[in-house]
N, C-alpha and C positions, 0 to 999 in steps of 0.2 A: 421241460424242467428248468429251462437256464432262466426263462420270461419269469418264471414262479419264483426263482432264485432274485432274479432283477427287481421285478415288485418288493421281495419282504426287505432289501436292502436300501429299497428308495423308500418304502415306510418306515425302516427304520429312524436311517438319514433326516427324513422330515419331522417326523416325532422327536429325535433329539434336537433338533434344529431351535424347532415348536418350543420344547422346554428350556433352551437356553435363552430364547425372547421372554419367556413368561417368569423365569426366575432373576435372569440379570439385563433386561431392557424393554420392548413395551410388545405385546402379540394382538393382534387382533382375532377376535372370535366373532363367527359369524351364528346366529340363534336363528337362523333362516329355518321355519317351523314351529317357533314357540308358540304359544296362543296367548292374545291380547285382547281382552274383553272392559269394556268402559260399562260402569253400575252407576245408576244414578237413581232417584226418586227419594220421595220421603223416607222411605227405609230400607234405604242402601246401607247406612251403617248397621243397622239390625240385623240385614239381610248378609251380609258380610262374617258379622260376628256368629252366626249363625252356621253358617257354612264351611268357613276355617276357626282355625284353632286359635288364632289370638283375635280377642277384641277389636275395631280399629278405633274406637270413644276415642281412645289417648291420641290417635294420630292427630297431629296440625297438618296444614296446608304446607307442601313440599317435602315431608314424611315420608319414608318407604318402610314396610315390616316384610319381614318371611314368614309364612307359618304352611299347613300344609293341609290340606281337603281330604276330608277323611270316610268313608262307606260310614254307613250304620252300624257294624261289629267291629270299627276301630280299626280298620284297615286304612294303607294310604291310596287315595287317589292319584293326587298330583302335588308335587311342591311348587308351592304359590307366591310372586314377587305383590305386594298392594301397594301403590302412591295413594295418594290421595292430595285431589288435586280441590279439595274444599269440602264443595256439599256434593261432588263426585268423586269417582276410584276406577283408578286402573287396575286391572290383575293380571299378572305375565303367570303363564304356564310354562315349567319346562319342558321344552321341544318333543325331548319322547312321552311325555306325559298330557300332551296339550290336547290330543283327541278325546280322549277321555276326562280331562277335565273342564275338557270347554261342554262339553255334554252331559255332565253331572251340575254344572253352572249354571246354565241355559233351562235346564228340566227344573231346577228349583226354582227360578226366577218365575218362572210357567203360573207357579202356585201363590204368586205375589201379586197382586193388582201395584203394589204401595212401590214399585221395582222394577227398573229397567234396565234389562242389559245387553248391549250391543257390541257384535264379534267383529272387533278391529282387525283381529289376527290376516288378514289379506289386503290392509289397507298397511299397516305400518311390518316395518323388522327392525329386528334387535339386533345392532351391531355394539361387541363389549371393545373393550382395552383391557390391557391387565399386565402388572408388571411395573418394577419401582420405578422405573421411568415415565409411566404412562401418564403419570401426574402433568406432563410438560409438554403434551400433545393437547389435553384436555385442556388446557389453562387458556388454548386460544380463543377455544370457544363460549367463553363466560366474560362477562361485562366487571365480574369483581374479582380477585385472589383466589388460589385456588386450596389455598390454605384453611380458607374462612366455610370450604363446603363441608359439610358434615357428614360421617359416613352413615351409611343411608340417609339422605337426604337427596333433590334433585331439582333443577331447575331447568328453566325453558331458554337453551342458548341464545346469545347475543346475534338478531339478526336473522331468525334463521327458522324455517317450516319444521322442523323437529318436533316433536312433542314433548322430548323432557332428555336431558344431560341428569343421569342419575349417578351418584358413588356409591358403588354397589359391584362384589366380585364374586367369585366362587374359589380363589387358590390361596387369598390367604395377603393376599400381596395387594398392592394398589390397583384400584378396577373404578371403571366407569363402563356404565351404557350408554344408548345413545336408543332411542326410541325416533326412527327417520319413517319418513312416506314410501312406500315400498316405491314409488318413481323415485324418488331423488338415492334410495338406497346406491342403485352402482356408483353414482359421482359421489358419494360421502365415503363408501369402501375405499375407492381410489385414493380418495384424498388423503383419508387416515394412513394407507401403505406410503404414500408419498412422503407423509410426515415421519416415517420410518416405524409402522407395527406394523408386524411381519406378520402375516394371516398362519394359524395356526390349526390343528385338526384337532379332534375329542378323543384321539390319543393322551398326546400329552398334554392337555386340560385334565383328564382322568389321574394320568399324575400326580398331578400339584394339587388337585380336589385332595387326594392320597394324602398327602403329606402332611399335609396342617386340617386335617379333618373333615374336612367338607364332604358329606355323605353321598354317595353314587345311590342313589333309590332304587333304581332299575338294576344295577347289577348287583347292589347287595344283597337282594329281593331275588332275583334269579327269575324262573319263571311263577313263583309264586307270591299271593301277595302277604306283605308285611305290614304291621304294627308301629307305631315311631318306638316302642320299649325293643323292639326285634334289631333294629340298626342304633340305635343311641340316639334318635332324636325328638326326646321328651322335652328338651329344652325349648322345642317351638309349638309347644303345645303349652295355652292357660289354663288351669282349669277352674279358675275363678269367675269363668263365664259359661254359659251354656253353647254347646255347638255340636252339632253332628258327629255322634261316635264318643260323646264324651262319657256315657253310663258305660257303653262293654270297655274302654281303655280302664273305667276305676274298677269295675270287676276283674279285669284281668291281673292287676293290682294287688288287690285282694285276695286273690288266688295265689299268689306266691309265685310267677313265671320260674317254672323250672329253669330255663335257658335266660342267659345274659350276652348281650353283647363285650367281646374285648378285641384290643388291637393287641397286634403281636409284629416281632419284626423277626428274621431268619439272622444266622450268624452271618458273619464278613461272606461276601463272595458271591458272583452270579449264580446262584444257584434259580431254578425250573419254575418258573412263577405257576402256584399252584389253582387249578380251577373252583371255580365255583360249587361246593360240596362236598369239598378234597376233608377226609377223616385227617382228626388230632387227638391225638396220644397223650396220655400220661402214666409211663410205665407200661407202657405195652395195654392199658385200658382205654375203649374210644369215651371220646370228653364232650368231644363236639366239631363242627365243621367248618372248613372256612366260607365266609359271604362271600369275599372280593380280596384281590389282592393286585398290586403292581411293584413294577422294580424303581427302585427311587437313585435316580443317579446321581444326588447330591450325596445320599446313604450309603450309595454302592451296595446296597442288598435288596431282598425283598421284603416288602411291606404289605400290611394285609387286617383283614378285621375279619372277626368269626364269631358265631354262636357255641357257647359252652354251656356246659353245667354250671347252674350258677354257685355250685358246692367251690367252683374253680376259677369263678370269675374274678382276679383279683392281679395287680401287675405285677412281675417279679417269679411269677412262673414259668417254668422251663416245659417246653412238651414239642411233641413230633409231627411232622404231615413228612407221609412217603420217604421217610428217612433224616429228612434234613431238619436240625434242632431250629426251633423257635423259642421267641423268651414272648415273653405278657410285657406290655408296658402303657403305661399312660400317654393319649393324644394332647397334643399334636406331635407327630414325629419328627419334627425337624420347627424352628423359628422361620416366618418367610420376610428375606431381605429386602421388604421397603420397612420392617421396625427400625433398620437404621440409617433409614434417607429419609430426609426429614422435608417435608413441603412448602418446599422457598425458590 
């Protein structure tokens, strides 16, 4: 019992550690896992826009978009980073999603003569930065200002076997990646800790994902799968193009989704961070359930996003999980502190 007691105090300890690099100076994240697949051919942009939910026509050279790969009934497969490096495209899969997406990738490619795609994901890794500091680590590795980088946008650092310095985060705050050769990955790890990012865990990245909205797919999802209207994220889906799954998302539409995504937060105080399905009340009626939830320690409470009726979907509502009051409120819960460090 004491080693079990030692462990959740050293996860603890490191997770707030983790969170205090990622809200007030620079953490590193390791994507060790993601999957990296390079498209290329005459109809890589077709084949692209096809496949995810936004077009890439509009991208220019040094471009990055998000959008997310989706089954045939509108389900998500994986959320997807694309550069686009011309009349080529890189695609990052997120880490727990990359099996599955790189194999949903790869099977359509199959069906393309016009389309080629080759699975990086064991030659390179994804090392991030994040945090309003992180701007000042990054700045070494570029030839111009780092003022002048656009976010999402990326370039190929000054000097160096990388494959792309992207600005690009997931908490809300200042982030870059770093696409390295899985050989030179441990000396570029080191280097970045040397330069002072603190290596961080998917604890407290999950956090700060939390806090300024950055959707957790896999744990909002649970073990079943979801919809981008199931978690709120119709915003990376166009549907002014054609793409896989775009006819059941306008039917489902159509049909009036009984259920809506809302954030809620718990009154003042540690209260019981509730799991994944935990019933919510209104007046003693159940409404709906929570998806995901973490404690925000900038909030000092818990935070959380859930599936309701969408008779109730609306912020400014009061209702129950397990006893403890919650209110409804509009994302993002909290502003993250590089809005006011400015990059100079």
């Amino acid at each position: 019992m004491t080693d079990v007691v030692t462990d959740l105090n050293t996860d603890m300890a490191e997770t707030a550690a983790g969170y205090r690099a990622l809200r007030q100076g620079t953490a590193l994240v390791d994507y060790t896992g993601a999957g990296l697949l390079n498209v290329s051919g005459s109809g890589a942009a077709e084949f692209l826009g096809r496949t995810s939910t936004r077009s890439v026509d509009f991208l220019l050279e040094g471009q990055v978009s998000s959008a997310l790969m989706l089954a045939g009934n509108g389900t998500i497969i994986a959320e997807v980073v694309i550069y686009c490096l011309g009349a080529e495209y890189l695609v990052e899969i997120w880490p727990q999603q990359a099996a599955t997406g790189r194999a949903h990738l790869l099977a359509a490619a199959g069906q393309n003569a016009d389309v080629k795609v080759e699975d990086l994901s064991a030659t390179y890794v994804i090392l991030g930065i994040e945090g309003p500091e992180s701007f000042r680590i990054a700045e070494h590795f570029l030839s111009f200002p780092i003022a002048s980088m656009a976010f999402r946008s990326f370039a190929v650092p000054d000097s160096s076997t990388d494959l792309a310095l992207a600005r690009i985060g997931v908490t809300g705050e200042y982030g870059y990646k770093f696409i390295v050769p899985a050989a030179d990955a441990p000396k570029r790890r080191q280097d970045l800790k040397e330069r002072g990012a603190l290596p961080v865990g998917r604890n407290a990245l999950n956090v700060c994902r939390m806090e300024t909205r950055f959707a957790n797919i896999e744990a909002e999802g649970g073990n079943a799968s979801v919809t981008p209207f199931d978690i709120g994220v119709q915003w990376m889906v166009d549907f002014q193009h054609e793409f896989n799954g775009r006819e059941a998302l306008l039917e489902l539409w159509r049909g009036a989704p009984e259920k809506s995504p809302v954030c809620w937060h718990a009154e003042d105080g540690p209260h019981t961070v509730p799991a994944h399905g935990a019933v919510l009340t209104l007046d003693g009626t159940a409404v709906g359930v929570v998806s995901h939830a973490e404690f925000s320690p900038s909030l000092g409470r818990v935070i959380g996003t859930a599936q309701v009726n969408t008779s109730v979907a609306s912020p400014g509502l009061r209702l129950d999980i397990d006893g403890t009051t919650v209110h409804t409120i509009s994302a993002p819960f909290l502003v993250a502190t590089s809005f006011g460090i400015p990059l100079e």
